[in-house]
N, CA, C and O atoms as a GROMACS GRO file, in nm:
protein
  184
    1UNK      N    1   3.870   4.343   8.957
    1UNK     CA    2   3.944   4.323   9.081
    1UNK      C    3   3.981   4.456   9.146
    1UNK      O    4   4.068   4.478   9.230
    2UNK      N    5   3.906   4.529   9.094
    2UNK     CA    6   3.928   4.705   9.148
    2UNK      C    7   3.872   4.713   9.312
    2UNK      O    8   3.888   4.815   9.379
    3UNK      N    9   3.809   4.599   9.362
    3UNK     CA   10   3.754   4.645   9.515
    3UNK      C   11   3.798   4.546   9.591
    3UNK      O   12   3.716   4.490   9.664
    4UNK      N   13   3.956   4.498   9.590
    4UNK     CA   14   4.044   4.458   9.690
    4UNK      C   15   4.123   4.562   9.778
    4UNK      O   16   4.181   4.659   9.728
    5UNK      N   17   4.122   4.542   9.872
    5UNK     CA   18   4.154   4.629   9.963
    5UNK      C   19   4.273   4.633   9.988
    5UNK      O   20   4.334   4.529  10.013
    6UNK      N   21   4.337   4.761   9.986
    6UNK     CA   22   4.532   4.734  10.021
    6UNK      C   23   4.591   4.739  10.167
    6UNK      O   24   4.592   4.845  10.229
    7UNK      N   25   4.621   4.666  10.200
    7UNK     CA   26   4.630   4.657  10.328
    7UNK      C   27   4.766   4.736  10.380
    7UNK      O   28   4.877   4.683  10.387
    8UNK      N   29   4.740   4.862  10.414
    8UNK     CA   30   4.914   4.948  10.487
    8UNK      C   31   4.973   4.845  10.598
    8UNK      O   32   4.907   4.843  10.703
    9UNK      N   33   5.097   4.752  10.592
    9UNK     CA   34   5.114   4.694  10.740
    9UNK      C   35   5.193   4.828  10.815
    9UNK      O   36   5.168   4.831  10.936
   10UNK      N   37   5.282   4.939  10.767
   10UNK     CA   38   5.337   5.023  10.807
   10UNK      C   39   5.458   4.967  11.004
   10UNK      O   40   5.524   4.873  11.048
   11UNK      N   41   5.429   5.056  11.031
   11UNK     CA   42   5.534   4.978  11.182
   11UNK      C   43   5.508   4.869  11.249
   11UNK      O   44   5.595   4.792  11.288
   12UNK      N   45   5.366   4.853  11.269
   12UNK     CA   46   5.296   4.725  11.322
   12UNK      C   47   5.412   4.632  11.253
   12UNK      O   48   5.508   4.599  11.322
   13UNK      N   49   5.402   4.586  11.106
   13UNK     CA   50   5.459   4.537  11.022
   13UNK      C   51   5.594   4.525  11.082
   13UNK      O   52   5.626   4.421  11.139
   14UNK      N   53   5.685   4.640  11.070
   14UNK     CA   54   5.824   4.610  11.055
   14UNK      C   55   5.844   4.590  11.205
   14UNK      O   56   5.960   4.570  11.242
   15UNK      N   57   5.751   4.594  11.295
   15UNK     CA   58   5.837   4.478  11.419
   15UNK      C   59   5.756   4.409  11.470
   15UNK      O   60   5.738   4.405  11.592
   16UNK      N   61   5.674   4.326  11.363
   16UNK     CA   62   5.644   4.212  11.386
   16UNK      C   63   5.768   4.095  11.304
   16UNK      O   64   5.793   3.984  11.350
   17UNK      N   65   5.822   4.144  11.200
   17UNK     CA   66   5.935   4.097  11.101
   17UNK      C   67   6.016   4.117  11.228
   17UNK      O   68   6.038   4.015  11.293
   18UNK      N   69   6.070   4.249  11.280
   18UNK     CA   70   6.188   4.226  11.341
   18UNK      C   71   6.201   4.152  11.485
   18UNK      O   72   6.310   4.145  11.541
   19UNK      N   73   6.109   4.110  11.529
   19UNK     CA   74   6.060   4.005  11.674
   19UNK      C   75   6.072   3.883  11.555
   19UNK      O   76   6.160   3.801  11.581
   20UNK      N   77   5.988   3.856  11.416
   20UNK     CA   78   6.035   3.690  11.375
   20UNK      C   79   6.174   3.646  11.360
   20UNK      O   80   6.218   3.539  11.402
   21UNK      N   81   6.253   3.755  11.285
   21UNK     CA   82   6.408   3.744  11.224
   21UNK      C   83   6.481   3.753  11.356
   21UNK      O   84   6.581   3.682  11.354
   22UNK      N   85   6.461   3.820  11.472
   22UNK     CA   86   6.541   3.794  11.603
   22UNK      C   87   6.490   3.658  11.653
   22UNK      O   88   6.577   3.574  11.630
   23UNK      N   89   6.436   3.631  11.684
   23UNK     CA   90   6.391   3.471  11.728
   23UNK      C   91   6.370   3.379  11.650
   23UNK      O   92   6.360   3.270  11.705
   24UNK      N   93   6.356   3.380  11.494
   24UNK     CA   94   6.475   3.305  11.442
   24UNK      C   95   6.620   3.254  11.429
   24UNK      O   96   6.660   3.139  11.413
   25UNK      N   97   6.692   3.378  11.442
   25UNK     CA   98   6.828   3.415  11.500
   25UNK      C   99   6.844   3.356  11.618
   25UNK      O  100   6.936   3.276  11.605
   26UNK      N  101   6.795   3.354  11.740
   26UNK     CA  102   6.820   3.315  11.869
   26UNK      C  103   6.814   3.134  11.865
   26UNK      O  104   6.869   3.042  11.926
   27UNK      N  105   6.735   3.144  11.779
   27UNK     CA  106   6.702   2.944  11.762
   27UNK      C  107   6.789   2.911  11.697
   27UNK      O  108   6.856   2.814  11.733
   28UNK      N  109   6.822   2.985  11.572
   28UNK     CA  110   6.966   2.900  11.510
   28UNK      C  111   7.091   2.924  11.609
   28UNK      O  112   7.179   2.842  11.585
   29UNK      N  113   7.128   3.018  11.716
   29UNK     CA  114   7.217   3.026  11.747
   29UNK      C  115   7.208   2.906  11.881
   29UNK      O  116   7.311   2.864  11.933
   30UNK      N  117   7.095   2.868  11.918
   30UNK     CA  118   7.072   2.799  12.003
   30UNK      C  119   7.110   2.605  11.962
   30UNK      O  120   7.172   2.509  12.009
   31UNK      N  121   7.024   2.640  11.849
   31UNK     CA  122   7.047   2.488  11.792
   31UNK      C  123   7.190   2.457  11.750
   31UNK      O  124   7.227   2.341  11.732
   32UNK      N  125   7.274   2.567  11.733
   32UNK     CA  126   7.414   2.569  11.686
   32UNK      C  127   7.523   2.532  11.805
   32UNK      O  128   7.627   2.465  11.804
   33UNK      N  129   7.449   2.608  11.912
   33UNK     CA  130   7.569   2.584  12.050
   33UNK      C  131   7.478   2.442  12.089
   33UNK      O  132   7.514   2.427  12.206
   34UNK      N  133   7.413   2.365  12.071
   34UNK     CA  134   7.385   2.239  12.129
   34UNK      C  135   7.458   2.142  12.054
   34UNK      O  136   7.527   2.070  12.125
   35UNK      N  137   7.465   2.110  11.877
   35UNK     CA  138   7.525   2.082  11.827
   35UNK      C  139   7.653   2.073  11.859
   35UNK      O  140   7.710   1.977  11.911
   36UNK      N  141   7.697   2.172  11.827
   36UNK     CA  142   7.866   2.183  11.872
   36UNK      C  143   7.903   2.081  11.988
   36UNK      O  144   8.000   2.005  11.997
   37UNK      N  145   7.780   2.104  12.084
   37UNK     CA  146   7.804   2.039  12.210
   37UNK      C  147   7.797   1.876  12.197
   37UNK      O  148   7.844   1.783  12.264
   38UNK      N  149   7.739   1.882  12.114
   38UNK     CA  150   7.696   1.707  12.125
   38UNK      C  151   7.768   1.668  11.993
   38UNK      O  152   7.707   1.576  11.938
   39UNK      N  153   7.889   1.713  11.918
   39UNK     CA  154   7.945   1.666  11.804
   39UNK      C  155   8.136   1.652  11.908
   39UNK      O  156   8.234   1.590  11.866
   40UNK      N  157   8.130   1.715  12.008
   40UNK     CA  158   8.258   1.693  12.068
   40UNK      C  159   8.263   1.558  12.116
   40UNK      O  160   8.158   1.499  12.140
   41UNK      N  161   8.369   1.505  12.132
   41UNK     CA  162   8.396   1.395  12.202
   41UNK      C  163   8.325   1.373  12.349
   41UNK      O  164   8.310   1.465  12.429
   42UNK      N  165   8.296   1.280  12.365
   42UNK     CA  166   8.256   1.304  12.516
   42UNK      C  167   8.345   1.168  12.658
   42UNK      O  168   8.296   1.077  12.726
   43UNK      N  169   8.479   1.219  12.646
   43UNK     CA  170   8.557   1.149  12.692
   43UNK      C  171   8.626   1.224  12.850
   43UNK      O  172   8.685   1.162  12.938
   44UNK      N  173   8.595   1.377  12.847
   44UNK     CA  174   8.599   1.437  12.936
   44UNK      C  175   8.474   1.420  13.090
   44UNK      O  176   8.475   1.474  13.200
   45UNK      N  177   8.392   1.334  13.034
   45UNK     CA  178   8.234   1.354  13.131
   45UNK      C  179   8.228   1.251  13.229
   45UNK      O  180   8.161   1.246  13.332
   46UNK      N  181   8.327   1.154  13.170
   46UNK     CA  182   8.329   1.026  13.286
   46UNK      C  183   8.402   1.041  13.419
   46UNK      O  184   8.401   0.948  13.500
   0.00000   0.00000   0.00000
Protein backbone atom coordinates (compact mmCIF):
# COMPACT_ATOMS: atom_id res chain seq x y z
CA UNK A 1 0.00 0.00 0.00
CA UNK A 2 3.21 2.15 -0.44
CA UNK A 3 1.69 3.92 -3.82
CA UNK A 4 -1.32 5.75 -2.25
CA UNK A 5 -1.08 9.12 -2.68
CA UNK A 6 -1.26 11.76 0.27
CA UNK A 7 -3.34 14.22 -0.47
CA UNK A 8 -2.00 18.04 1.19
CA UNK A 9 -5.70 19.77 1.58
CA UNK A 10 -3.54 22.77 3.19
CA UNK A 11 -5.83 26.35 2.95
CA UNK A 12 -8.05 25.22 0.16
CA UNK A 13 -8.99 22.82 3.08
CA UNK A 14 -9.33 25.05 6.05
CA UNK A 15 -11.92 27.34 4.28
CA UNK A 16 -13.71 25.01 2.75
CA UNK A 17 -14.36 23.63 6.71
CA UNK A 18 -14.71 27.21 7.66
CA UNK A 19 -17.63 28.21 4.83
CA UNK A 20 -19.27 24.39 6.11
CA UNK A 21 -19.11 25.16 10.09
CA UNK A 22 -20.40 28.91 9.29
CA UNK A 23 -23.41 27.75 7.32
CA UNK A 24 -24.02 25.19 9.50
CA UNK A 25 -24.09 27.73 12.24
CA UNK A 26 -26.35 30.10 10.27
CA UNK A 27 -29.00 27.09 9.76
CA UNK A 28 -29.07 26.15 13.31
CA UNK A 29 -29.43 29.68 14.27
CA UNK A 30 -32.08 29.98 11.69
CA UNK A 31 -34.00 26.86 12.52
CA UNK A 32 -33.75 28.06 16.22
CA UNK A 33 -35.36 31.65 15.69
CA UNK A 34 -38.31 29.88 13.66
CA UNK A 35 -38.91 27.49 16.40
CA UNK A 36 -38.98 29.84 19.11
CA UNK A 37 -41.40 31.53 16.82
CA UNK A 38 -43.80 28.90 16.29
CA UNK A 39 -43.54 27.37 20.07
CA UNK A 40 -45.04 30.96 21.41
CA UNK A 41 -48.54 31.29 21.87
CA UNK A 42 -50.21 32.66 19.04
CA UNK A 43 -52.97 34.71 20.70
CA UNK A 44 -51.41 38.06 19.85
CA UNK A 45 -52.02 37.54 15.71
CA UNK A 46 -55.77 37.71 15.69
Amino acid sequence: MSDTTNINTGVAGSLVMIVLTAAFVILLVSFYRRYKRASKPENDQE
